[in-house]
C-alpha positions as CSV (number, residue, x, y, z in Angstrom):
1,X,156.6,25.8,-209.2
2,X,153.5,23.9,-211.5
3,X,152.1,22.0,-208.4
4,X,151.6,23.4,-204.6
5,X,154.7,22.3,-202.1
6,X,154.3,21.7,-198.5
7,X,157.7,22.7,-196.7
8,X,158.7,21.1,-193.7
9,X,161.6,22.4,-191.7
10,X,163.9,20.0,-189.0
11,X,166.3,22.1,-187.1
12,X,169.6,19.5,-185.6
13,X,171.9,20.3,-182.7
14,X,175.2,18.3,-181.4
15,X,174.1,15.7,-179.1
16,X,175.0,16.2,-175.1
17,X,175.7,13.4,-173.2
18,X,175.9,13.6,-169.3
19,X,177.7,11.7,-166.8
20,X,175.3,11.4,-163.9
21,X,175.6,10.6,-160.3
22,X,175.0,7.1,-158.6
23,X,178.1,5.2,-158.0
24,X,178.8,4.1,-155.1
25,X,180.9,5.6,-152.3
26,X,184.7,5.3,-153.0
27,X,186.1,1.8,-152.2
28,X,188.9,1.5,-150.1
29,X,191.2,-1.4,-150.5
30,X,194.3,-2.3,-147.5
31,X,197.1,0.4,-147.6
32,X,195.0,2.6,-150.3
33,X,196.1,6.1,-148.9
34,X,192.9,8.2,-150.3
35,X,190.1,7.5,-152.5
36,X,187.8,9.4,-154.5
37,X,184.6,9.0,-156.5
38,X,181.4,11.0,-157.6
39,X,179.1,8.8,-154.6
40,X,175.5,8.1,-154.3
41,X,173.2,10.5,-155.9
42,X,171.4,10.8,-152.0
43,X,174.8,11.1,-150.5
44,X,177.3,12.6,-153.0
45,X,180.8,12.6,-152.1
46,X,181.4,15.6,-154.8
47,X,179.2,18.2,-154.8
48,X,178.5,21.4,-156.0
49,X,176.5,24.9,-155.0
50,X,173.8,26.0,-157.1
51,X,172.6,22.5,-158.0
52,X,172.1,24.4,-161.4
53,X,174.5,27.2,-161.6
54,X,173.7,30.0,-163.8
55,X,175.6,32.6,-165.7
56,X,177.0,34.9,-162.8
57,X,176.7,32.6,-160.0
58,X,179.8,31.9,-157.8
59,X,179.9,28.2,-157.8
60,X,181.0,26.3,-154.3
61,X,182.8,22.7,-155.5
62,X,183.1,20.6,-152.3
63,X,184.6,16.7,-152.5
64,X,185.0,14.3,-149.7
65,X,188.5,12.4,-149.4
66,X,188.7,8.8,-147.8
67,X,191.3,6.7,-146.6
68,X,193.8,6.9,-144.0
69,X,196.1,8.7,-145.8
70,X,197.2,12.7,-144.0
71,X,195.8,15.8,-144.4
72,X,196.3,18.5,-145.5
73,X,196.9,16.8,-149.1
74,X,196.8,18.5,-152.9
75,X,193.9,18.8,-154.1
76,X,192.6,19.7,-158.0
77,X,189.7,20.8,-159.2
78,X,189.6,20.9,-163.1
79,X,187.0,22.8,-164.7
80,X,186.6,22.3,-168.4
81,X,184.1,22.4,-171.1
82,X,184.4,22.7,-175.0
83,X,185.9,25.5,-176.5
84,X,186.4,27.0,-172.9
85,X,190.0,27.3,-171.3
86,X,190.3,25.0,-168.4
87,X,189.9,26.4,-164.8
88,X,192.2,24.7,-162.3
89,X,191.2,25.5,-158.6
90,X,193.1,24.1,-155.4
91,X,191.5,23.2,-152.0
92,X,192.0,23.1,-148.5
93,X,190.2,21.2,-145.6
94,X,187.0,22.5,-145.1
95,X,187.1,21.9,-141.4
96,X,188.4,20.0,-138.6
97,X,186.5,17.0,-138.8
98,X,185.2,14.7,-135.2
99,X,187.8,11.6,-134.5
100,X,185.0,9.0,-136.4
101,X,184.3,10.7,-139.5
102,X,184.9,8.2,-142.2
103,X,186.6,11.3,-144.9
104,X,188.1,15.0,-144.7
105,X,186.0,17.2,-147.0
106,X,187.6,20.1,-149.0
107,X,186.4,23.2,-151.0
108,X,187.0,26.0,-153.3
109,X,184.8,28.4,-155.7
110,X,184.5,29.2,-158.9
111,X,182.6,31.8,-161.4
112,X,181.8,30.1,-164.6
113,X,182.5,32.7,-167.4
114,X,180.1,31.5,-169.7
115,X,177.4,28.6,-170.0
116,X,177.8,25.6,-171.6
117,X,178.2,21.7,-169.8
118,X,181.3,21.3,-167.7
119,X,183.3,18.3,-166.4
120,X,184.6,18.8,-163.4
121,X,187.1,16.2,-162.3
122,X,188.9,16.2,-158.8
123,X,192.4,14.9,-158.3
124,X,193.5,13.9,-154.8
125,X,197.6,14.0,-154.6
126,X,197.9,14.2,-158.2
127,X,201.7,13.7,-158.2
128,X,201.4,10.9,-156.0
129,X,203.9,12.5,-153.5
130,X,202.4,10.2,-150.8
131,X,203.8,7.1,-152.5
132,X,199.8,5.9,-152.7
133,X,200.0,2.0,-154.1
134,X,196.7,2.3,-155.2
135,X,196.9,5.8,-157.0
136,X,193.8,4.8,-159.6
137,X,191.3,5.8,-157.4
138,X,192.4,9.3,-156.9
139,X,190.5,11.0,-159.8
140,X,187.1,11.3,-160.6
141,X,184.7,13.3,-162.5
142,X,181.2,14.7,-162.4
143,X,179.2,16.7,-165.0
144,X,178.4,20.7,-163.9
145,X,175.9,22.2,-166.6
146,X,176.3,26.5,-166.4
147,X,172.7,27.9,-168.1
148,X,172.3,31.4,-169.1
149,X,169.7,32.5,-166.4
150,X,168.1,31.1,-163.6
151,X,166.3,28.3,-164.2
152,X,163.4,26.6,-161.2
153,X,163.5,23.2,-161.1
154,X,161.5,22.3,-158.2
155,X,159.9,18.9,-156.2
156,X,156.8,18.5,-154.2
157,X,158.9,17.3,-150.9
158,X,162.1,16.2,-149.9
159,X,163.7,14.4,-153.5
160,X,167.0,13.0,-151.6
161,X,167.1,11.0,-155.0
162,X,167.0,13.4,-157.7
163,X,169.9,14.7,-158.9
164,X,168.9,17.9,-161.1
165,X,164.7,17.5,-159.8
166,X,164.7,19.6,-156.4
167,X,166.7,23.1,-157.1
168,X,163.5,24.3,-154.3
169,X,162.8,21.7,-151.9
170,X,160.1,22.2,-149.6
171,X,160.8,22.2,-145.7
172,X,159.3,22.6,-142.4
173,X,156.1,21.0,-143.2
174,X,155.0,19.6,-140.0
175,X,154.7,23.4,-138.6
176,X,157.2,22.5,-135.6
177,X,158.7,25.1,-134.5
178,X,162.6,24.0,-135.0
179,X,161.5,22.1,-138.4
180,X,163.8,22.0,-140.7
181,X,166.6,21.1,-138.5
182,X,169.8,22.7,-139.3
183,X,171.0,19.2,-140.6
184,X,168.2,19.2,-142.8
185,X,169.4,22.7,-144.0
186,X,173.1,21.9,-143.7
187,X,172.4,18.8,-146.2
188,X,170.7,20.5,-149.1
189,X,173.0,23.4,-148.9
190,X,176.3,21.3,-149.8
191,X,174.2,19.7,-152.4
192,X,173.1,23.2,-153.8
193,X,169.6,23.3,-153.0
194,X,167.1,26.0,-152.1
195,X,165.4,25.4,-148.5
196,X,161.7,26.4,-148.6
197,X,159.7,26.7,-145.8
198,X,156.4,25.6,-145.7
199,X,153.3,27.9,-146.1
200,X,150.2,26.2,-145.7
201,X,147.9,29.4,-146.9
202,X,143.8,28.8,-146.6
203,X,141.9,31.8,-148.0
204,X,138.8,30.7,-145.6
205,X,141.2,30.4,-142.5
206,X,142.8,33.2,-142.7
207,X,140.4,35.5,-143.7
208,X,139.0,35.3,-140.3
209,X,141.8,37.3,-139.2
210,X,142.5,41.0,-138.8
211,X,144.1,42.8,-142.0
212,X,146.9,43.5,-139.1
213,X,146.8,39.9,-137.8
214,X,146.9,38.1,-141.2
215,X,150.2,40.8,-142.0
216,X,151.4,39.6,-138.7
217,X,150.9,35.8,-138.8
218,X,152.8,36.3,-142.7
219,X,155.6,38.3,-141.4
220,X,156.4,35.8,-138.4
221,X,156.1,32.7,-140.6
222,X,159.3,34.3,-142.8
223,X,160.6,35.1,-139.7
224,X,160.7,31.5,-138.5
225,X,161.9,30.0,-142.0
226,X,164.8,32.4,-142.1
227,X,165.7,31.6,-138.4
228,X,166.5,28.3,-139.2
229,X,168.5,29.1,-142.4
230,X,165.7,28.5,-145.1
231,X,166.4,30.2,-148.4
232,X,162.9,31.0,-149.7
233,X,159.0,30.4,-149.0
234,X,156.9,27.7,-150.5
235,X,153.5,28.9,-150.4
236,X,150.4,26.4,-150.7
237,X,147.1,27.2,-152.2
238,X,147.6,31.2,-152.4
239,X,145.4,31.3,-155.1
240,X,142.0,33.4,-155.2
241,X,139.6,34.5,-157.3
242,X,138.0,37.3,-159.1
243,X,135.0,38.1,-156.3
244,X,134.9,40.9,-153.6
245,X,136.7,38.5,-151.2
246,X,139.0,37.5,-153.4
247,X,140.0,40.9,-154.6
248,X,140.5,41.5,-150.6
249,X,142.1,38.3,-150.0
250,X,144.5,39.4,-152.4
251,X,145.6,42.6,-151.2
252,X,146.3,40.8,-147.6
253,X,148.5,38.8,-149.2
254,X,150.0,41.4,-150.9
255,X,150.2,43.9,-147.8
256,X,151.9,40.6,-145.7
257,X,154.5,39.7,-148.4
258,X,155.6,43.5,-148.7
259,X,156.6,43.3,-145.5
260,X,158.1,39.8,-145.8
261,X,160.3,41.3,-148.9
262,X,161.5,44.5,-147.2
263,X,162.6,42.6,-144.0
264,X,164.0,39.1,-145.4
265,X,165.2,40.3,-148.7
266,X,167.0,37.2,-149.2
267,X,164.2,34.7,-148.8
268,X,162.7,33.9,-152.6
269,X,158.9,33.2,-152.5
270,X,157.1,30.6,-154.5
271,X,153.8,30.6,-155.2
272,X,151.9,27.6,-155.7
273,X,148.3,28.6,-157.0
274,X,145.6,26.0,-158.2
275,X,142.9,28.9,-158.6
276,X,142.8,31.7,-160.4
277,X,146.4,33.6,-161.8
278,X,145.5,35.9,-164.1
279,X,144.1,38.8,-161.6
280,X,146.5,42.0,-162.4
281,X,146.6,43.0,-158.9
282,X,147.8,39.2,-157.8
283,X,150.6,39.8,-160.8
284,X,151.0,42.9,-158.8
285,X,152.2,41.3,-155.6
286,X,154.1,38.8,-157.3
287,X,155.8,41.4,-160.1
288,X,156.8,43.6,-157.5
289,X,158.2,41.1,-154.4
290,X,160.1,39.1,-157.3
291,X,158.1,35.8,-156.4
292,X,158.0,32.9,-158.4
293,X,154.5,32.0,-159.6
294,X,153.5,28.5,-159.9
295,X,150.6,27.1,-161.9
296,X,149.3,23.9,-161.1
297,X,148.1,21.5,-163.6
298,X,147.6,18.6,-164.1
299,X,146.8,16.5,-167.1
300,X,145.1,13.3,-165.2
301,X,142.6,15.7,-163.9
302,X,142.2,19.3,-165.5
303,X,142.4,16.7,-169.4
304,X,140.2,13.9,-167.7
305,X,137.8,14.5,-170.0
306,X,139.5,15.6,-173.1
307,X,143.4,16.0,-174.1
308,X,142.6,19.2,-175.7
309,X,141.3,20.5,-172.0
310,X,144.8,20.3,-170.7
311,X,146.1,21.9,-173.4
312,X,144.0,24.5,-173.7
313,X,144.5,25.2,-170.2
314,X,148.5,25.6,-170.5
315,X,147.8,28.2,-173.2
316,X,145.2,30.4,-171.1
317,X,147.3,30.5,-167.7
318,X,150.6,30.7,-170.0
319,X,150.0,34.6,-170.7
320,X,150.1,35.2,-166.7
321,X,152.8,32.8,-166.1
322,X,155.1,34.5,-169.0
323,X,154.8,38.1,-167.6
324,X,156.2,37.2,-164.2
325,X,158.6,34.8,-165.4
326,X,156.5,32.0,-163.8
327,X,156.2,28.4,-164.8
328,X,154.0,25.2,-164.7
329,X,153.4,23.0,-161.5
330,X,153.2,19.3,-163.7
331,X,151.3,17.0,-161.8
332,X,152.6,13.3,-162.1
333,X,151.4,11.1,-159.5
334,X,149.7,11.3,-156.4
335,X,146.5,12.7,-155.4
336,X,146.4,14.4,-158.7
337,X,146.5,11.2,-160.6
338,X,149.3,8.8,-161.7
339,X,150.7,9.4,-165.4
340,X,153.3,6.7,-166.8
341,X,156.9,7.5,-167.8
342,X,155.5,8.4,-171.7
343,X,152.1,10.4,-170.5
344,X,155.1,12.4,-168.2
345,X,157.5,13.2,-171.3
346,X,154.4,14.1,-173.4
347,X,152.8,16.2,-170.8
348,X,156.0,17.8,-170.1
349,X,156.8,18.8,-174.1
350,X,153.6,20.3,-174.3
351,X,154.6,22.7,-171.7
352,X,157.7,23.6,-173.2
353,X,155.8,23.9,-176.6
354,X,152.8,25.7,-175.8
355,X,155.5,28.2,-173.3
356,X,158.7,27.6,-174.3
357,X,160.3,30.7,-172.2
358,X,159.1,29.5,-168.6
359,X,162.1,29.2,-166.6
360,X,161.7,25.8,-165.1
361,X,159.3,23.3,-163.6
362,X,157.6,21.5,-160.7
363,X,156.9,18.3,-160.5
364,X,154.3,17.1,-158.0
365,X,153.8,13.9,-156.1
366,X,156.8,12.4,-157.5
367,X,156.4,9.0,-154.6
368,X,159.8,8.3,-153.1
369,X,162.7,5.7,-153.2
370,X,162.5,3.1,-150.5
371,X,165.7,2.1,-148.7
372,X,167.3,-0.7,-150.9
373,X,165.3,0.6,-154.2
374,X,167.2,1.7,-156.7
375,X,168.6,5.0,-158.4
376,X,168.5,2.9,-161.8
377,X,165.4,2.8,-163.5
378,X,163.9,4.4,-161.4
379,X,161.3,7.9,-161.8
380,X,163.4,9.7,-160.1
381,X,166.5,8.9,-162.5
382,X,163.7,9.3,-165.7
383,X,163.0,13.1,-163.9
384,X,166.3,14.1,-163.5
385,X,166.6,13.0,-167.7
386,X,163.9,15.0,-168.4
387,X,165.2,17.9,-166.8
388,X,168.4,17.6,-168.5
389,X,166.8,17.1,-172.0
390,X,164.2,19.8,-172.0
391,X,165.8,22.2,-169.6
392,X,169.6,22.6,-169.4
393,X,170.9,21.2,-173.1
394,X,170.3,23.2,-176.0
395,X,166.5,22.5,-177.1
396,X,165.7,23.8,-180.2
397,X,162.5,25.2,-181.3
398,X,161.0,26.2,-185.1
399,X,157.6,26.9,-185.6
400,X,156.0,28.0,-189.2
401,X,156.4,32.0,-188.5
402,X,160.1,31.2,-188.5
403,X,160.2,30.2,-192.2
404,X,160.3,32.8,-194.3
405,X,160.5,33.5,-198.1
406,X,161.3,36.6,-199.7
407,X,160.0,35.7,-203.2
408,X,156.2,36.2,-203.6
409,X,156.0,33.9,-206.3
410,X,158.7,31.7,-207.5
411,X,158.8,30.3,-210.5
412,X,159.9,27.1,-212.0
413,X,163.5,26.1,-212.3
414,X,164.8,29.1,-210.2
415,X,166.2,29.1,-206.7
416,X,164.1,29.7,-204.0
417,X,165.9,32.2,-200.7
418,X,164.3,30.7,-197.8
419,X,165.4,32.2,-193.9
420,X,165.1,30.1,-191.3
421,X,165.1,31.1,-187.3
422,X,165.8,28.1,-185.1
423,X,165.3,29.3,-181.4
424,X,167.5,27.8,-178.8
425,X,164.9,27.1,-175.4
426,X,167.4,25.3,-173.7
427,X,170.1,26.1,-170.9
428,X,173.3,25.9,-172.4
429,X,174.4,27.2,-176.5
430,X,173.6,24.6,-179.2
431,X,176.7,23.9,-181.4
432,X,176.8,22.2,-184.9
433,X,173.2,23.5,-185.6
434,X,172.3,22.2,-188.8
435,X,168.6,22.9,-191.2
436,X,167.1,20.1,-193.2
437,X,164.5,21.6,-195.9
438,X,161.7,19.2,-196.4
439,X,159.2,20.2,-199.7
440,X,156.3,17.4,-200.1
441,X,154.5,18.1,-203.8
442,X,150.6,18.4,-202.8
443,X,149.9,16.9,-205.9
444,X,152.1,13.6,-206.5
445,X,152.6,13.6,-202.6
446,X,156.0,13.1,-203.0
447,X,158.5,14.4,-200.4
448,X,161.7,16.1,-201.9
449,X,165.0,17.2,-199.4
């Protein structure tokens, strides 16, 4: 080459579309037997267990039926995705329903063999061997998305409104002793959707404890949680830092949640930490306990003063956040400072960019839907779009140490081998991937494909 060449490198996936939640409840006309339809995104009429399944996970698919039409009556749930045989489960009444309920709810499993973006459509009576005059409303369809491992997607409080934002949903915060309720429980179960309890942790408080009565108060506050049915801990403002109390503070925490993990195996513990995260000995307790650490920034405060603040911050706490499998606590709104729709997306690409392999995220102070308000348009709707787009699709990542070219120095008029590794950061495998080879000549500043 006679002049120097700038090469820029665009990596393009096959677009996903989704069909989200939000209709209404199915509408029942005179002499309609039964009646289906995906329902409100608060109050889904089909629903799913994970809210996110991954690879693995055995799936619960659960779909209310309404009408006066009789029950038992055939049910289908078709499971299919792209390149991926379709799955065809059949269903029976869940249970015995009281003489008012409005629908008869039935269920099945299933144990996605792969990941990708499913449809899942349910047929009620599909042969029609009730004679149904109104037989169009007996289908309907939702989108299931299968990722390849675990992914966090969690909201600051009870997100009734999101439909991918809340896979843990903090519970049991006013420290009653029969909070959450079993409804409470029984409701973001069918929707697929870790219960936290509430752990409202104050270094200074509990300090003043015994080492036995800080292990104590720990091991009874699990205790409680999984009592009432709760699937994991949320843990607020566990963080500490590197002083002689802090070091002690630490091994407390770590003696209590030993104790917590041996006995209550099955409760998943998250960590939400504003301090300090990089100690090794806090890694320690979270490494060992399988905990899921949380870092909280946010851009309105901790990049006040500067962008580059924020940023710089996501790097530093990214190394201790990547070796536990950790991820970001995104402040949005709130009492950590409002950020509009494009601040949000922006904020949340620089997560992904600066640590692209963090399994998730949390949103805090997301503000709630008032009754009447609207799924459409609203933050909640913009979340749960987020989450889809930088989460569970495929998102696809090149940097400049993925470019790579053999020759040391080409010459003029003769090919050029160039290697190219596009990294997939998403949920679910990118098809059609296609590599558009940008070279800009530094001296005429002209761009060449």
């Amino acid at each position: 080459m006679n002049s120097a060449m700038k090469l820029c490198v665009v990596a393009l996936a096959a677009c996903v579309t989704v069909a989200c939640l939000g209709t209404p409840g199915a509408q029942e006309t005179a002499g309609d037997l039964y009646a289906i339809s995906p329902g409100p995104v608060d109050n889904p009429d089909i629903a799913w267990a994970p809210r996110i399944p991954a690879l693995g996970d055995t799936v619960t698919l659960s779909a209310r039926v309404r009408g006066p039409g009789g029950h038992p009556v055939e049910m289908r749930f078709v499971i299919e995705a792209p390149d991926v045989p379709a799955v065809i489960r059949s269903a029976r009444p869940a249970a015995q329903p009281d003489a008012e309920a409005e629908y008869r709810e039935y269920r099945t499993n299933w144990q996605p063999e792969q990941p990708g973006i499913y449809t899942l459509t349910v047929q009620v009576d599909p042969r029609n061997e009730s004679g149904d005059p109104f037989p169009g409303n007996n289908t309907a369809a939702v989108t299931i998305p299968v990722v390849w491992r675990e992914l966090h997607i969690v909201a600051w409080g009870p997100q009734r409104h999101c439909q991918w934002v809340g896979t843990g949903m903090p519970a049991g915060t006013s420290g009653k002793p029969n909070d959450p309720s079993a409804e409470e429980v029984a409701y973001w179960h069918r929707r697929g959707t870790k219960v936290l309890g509430y752990a409202y942790t104050i270094e200074r408080n509990l300090m003043k404890l015994s080492v036995e009565e800080m292990i104590a108060h720990t091991v009874n506050t699990a205790a409680k949680f999984a009592r009432l049915g709760c699937d994991g801990l949320i843990i607020d403002e566990i963080g500490s830092y590197d002083t002689a109390e802090g070091r002690e503070w630490i091994r407390r925490y770590g003696l209590g949640y030993d104790q917590v993990h041996e006995k209550y195996p099955r409760l998943r513990v998250y960590e939400w930490i504003g301090g300090g995260i990089g100690h090794p000995d806090q890694l320690d307790v979270t490494r060992r306990n399988n905990h899921v650490l949380m870092s909280e920034d946010y851009p309105a405060i901790h990049g006040r003063t500067d962008p580059w603040v924020f940023a710089r911050r996501l790097a530093s706490r990214g190394q201790s956040l990547r070796s536990v499998d950790g991820i970001h606590a995104l402040g949005i709104g709130g009492d950590c400072g409002r950020t509009f729709p494009p601040d949000t997306e922006n904020n949340l690409r620089l997560c992904r960019k600066i640590n692209p392999g963090l399994p998730g995220i949390c949103y805090y102070a997301i503000g709630y839907l008032q009754e009447g308000d609207s799924y459409e348009g609203s933050r909640q709707q913009f979340l749960d779009q987020l989450t889809f787009d930088y989460f569970i699709k495929p998102v696809l990542m090149v940097s400049e140490d993925d470019i790579r070219m053999p020759q040391v120095s080409p010459q003029p008029h003769n090919p050029v081998a160039l290697q190219v590794d596009v990294h997939n950061i998403g949920g679910v495998p990118a098809t059609n991937v296609g590599v558009k080879l940008y070279a800009r000549d530094l001296d005429a500043n002209k761009r060449r494909l």
